[in-house]
C-alpha positions in Angstrom: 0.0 0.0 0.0 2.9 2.5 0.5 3.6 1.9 -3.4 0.3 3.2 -4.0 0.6 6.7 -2.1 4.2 6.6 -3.9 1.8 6.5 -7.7 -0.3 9.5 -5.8 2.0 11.6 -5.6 4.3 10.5 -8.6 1.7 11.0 -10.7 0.6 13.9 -9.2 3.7 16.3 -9.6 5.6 14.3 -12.5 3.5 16.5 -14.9 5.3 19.5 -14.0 8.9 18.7 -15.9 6.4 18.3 -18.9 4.8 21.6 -18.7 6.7 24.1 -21.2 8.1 21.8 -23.4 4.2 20.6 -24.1 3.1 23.3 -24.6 5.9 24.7 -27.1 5.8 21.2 -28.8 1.7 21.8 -30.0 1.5 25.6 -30.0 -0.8 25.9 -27.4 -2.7 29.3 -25.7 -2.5 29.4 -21.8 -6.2 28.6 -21.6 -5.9 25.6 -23.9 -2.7 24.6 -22.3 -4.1 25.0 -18.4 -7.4 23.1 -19.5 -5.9 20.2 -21.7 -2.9 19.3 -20.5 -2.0 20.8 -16.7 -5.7 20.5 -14.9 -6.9 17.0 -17.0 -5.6 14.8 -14.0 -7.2 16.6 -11.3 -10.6 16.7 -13.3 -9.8 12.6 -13.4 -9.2 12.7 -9.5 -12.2 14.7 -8.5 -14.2 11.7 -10.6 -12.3 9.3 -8.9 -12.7 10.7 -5.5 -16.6 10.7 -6.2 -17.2 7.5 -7.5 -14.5 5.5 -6.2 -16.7 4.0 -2.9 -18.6 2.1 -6.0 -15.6 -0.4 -7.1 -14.1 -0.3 -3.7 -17.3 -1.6 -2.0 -18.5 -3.7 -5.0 -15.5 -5.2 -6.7 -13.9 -5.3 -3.9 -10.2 -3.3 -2.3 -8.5 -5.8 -3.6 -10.1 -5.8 -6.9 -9.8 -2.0 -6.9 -6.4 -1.1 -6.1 -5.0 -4.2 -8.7 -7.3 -1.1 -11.5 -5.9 1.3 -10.4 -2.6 0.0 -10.9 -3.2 -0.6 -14.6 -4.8 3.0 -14.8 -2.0 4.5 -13.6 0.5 2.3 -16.1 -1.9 2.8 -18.9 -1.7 7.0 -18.4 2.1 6.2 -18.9 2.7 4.8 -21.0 -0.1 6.7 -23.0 1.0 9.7 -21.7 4.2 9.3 -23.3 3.4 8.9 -26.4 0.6 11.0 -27.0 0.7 12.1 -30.6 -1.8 15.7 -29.5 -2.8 17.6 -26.9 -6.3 16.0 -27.0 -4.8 12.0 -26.8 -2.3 13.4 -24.3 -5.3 14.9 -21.8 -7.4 11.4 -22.0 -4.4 9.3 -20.6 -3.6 12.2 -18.2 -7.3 11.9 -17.2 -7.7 8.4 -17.3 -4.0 9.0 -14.3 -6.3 11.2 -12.3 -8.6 9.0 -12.1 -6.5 6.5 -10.5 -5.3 8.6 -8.2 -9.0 9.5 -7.1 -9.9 5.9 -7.1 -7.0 5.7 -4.9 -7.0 8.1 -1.9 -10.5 6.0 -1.4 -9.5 2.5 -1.6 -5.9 2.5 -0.1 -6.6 4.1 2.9 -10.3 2.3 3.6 -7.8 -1.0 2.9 -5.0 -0.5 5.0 -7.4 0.2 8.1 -9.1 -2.7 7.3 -6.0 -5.5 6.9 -4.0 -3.7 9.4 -3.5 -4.9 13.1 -4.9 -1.7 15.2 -1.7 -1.3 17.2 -0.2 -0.9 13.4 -3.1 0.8 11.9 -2.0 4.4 12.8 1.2 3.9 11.7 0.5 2.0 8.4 -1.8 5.3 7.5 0.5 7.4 8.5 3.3 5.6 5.7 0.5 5.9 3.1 0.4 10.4 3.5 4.3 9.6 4.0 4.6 7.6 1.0 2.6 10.9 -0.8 5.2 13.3 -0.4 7.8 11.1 -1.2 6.5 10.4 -4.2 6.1 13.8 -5.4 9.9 14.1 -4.7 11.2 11.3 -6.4 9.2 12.7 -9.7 10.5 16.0 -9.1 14.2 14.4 -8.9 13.2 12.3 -12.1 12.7 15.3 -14.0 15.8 16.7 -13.3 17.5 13.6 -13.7 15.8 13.0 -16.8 16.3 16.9 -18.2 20.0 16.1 -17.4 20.0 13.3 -19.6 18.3 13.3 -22.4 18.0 16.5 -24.4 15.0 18.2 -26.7 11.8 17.5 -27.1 12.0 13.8 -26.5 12.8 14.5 -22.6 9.5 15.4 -21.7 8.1 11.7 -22.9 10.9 9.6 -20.9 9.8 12.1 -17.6 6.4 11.2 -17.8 6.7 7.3 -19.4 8.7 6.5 -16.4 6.2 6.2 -14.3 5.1 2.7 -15.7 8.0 1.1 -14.0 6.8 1.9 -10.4 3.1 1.3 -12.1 3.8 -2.2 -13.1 5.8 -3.4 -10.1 2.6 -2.0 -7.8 0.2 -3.9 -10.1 2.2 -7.1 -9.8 2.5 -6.8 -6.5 -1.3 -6.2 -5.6 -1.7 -9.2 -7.3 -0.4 -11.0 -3.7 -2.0 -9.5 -1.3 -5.1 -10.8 0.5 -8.7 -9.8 0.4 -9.9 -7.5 3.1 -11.7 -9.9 6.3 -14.2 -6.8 6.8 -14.8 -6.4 2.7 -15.3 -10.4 2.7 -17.8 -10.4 6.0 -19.9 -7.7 5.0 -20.0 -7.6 1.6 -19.7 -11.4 0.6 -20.5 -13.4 3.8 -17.5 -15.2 3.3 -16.7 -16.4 6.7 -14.2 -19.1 6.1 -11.5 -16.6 3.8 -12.2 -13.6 6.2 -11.0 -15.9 9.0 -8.2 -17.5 7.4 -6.9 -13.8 6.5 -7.7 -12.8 9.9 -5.3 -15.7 11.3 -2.8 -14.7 8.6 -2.6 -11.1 10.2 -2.4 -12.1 13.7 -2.0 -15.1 14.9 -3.3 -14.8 17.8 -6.6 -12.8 17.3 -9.7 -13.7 18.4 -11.5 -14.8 14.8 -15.3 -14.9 16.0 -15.0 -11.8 18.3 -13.2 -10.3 16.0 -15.9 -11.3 13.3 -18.7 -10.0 15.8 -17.3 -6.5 16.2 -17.0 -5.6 12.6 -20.6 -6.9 12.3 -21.2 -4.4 15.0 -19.8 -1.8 13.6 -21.4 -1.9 10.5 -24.4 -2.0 12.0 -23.7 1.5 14.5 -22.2 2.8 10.6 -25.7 2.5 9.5 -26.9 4.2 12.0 -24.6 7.3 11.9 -25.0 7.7 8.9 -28.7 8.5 9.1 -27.6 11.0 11.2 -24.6 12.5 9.6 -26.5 15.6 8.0 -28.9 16.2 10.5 -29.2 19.8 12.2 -27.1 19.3 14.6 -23.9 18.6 12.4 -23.8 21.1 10.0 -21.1 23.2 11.6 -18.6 20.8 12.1 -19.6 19.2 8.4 -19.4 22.8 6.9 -15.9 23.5 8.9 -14.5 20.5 7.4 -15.8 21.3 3.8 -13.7 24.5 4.0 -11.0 23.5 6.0 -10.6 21.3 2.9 -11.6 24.0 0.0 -8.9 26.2 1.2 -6.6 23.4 1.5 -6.7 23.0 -2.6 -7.4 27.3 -3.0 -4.2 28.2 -1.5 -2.2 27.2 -4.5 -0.6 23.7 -3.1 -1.2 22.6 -6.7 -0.3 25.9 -8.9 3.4 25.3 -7.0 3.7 21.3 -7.7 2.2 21.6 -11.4 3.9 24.8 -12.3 7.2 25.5 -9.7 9.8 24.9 -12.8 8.0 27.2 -14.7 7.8 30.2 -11.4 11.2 29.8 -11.0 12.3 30.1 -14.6 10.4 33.7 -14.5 12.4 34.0 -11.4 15.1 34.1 -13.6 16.7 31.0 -12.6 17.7 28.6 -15.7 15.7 25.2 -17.0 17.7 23.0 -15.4 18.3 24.7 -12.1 14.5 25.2 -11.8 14.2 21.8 -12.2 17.2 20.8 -9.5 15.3 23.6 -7.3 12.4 22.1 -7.5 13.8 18.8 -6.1 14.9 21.0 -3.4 11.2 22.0 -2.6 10.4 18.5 -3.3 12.9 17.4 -0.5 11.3 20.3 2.0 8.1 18.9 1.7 9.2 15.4 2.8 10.9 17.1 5.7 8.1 19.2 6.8 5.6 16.2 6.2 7.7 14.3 8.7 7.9 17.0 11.1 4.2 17.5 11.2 3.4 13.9 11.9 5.7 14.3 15.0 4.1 17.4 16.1 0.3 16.7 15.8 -0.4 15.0 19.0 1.8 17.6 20.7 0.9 20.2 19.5 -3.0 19.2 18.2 -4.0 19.9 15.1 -5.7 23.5 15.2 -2.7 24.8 16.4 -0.6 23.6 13.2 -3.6 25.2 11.3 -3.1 28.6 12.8 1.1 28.0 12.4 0.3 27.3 8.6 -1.6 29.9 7.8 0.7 32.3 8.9 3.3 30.3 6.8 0.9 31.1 3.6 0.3 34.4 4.1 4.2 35.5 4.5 5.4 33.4 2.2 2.6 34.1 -0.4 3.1 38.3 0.2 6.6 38.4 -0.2 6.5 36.3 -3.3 4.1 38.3 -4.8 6.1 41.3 -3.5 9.0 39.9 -5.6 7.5 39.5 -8.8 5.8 43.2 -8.5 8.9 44.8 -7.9 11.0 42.6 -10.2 13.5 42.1 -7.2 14.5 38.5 -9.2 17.5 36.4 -10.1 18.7 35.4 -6.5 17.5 32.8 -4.1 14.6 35.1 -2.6 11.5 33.2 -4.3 13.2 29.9 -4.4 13.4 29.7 -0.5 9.7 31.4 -0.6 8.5 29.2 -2.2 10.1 26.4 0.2 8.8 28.4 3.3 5.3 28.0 1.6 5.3 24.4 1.4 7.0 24.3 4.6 3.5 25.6 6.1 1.6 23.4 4.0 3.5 20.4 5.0 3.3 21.2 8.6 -0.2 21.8 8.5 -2.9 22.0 5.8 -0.8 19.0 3.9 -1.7 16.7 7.2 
């Protein structure tokens, strides 16, 4: 499962080493090229996000994660070698979807096959496993723009991705079927129990069998409840605690930090290696966040954050408007900014 946050966030940020050369390659506008090629994926995701309870409840996690595996090796490959902007932006879709489809099913199956006195930790290497991958694509482009030169590059930066893609898929292949998918959705006592045995030795099959029946049932019942009166602040607080998550530009810097810091004067490749910097300061700050949360609680990393965005955000804003470029002043603003998002928002 820590493969398939790695895909997440691979796939997530990988398109950004692919961003100018596309859009030189097949003359596109800004409007064509933002709609088409840069935003396809997270239109996928936002599909994916929506509809992926349907295969992961019916086909089962299992069944579920092995697809998204192929999704994400199909929008490889395809991605790579898209002969237009139009064949390019259905495999970059078809990625997104995937990784919608994903940040449902791989989390609702870790929990699931997980030992509780693991379970925190195993969801905690999935948002881990994220950030890392975002990294690793960021240092693939600028390995890849080191490498291999013109307008091939941008094909090998994207088409890489079917490596980790494939080895996922066949690996999916092996693991078991979720015990609480199998009890409540197929009745399947016998495999749910031999699965539970094969987690922990020691656990308690039929009270083990008797609480997730339980739970489902108190599930049931919550959920009748969920949009009541009663819950509509808290419902509404996360809904925008979540909107301004995605508003405060987290996405504009992954998709598009090459192309900020190439107006900030820096050169291709050195926005590239700099953007592996940032890459690397997300990781950090990720880690630091997890091992501040319970310290510090989570409203107060909120507050922290915030702060982070608006400083960071003003002053690079500040430096663009008064042309003050060609050092290392947006470079490390840009850093500070997803310093506060990893420290916060991010978690």
């Amino acid at each position: 499962m820590a493969l398939a946050g790695f895909l997440f966030g691979f796939d997530t940020a990988v398109i950004s080493g692919a961003d100018k050369p596309i859009q030189a390659l097949w003359g596109l506008s800004d409007l064509q090229h933002g709609l088409l090629i840069m935003s396809m994926a997270l239109w996928g995701t936002v599909l994916g996000a929506i509809f992926g309870n349907w295969p992961t409840d019916h086909l089962g996690r299992r069944m579920t994660l092995l697809l998204i595996g192929v999704l994400y090796l199909v929008s490889a490959i395809g991605s790579a070698v898209a002969t237009d902007p139009w064949v390019f932006a259905l495999f970059r879709l078809i990625g997104g979807i995937g990784v919608g489809v994903s940040s449902v099913a791989a989390p609702i199956y870790i929990s699931e096959i997980a030992p509780p006195r693991h379970r925190g930790v195993l969801v905690a290497m999935y948002q881990f496993n994220i950030v890392f991958g975002i990294l690793m694509a960021f240092v693939s482009n600028y390995v890849i723009g080191s490498m291999i030169e013109g307008d091939i590059a941008w094909r090998w930066m994207l088409g890489i991705e079917a490596i980790p893609a494939l080895i996922y898929t066949l690996m999916i292949t092996r693991v078991p079927r979720s015990p609480r998918w199998l009890i409540l959705k197929r009745n399947d006592v016998e495999e749910a129990s031999r699965v539970l045995r094969m987690i922990d030795p020691d656990v308690d099959v039929d009270a083990e069998i008797a609480t997730m029946r339980a739970a489902e049932n108190e599930e049931r019942s919550a959920n009748a409840r969920f949009f009541s009166r009663r819950y509509r602040l808290p419902i509404l607080l996360a809904l925008l605690i979540a909107f301004f998550n995605q508003l405060s530009g987290i996405n504009f810097i992954i998709y598009y930090a090459p192309r900020v810091l190439e107006a900030a004067q820096l050169g291709s490749q050195a926005a590239l290696l700099s953007t592996a910097g940032i890459g690397l300061v997300n990781l950090v700050f990720t880690m630091i966040g997890m091992s501040l949360i319970d310290r510090f609680g989570r409203r107060t990393l909120l507050f922290i954050g915030s702060a982070g965005y608006l400083l960071s955000l003003v002053l690079i804003s500040r430096a663009f408007f008064t042309d003050s470029l060609g050092g290392i002043e947006v470079p490390l603003l840009l850093a500070l900014f997803i310093a506060a998002h990893a420290i916060s928002q991010g978690r």
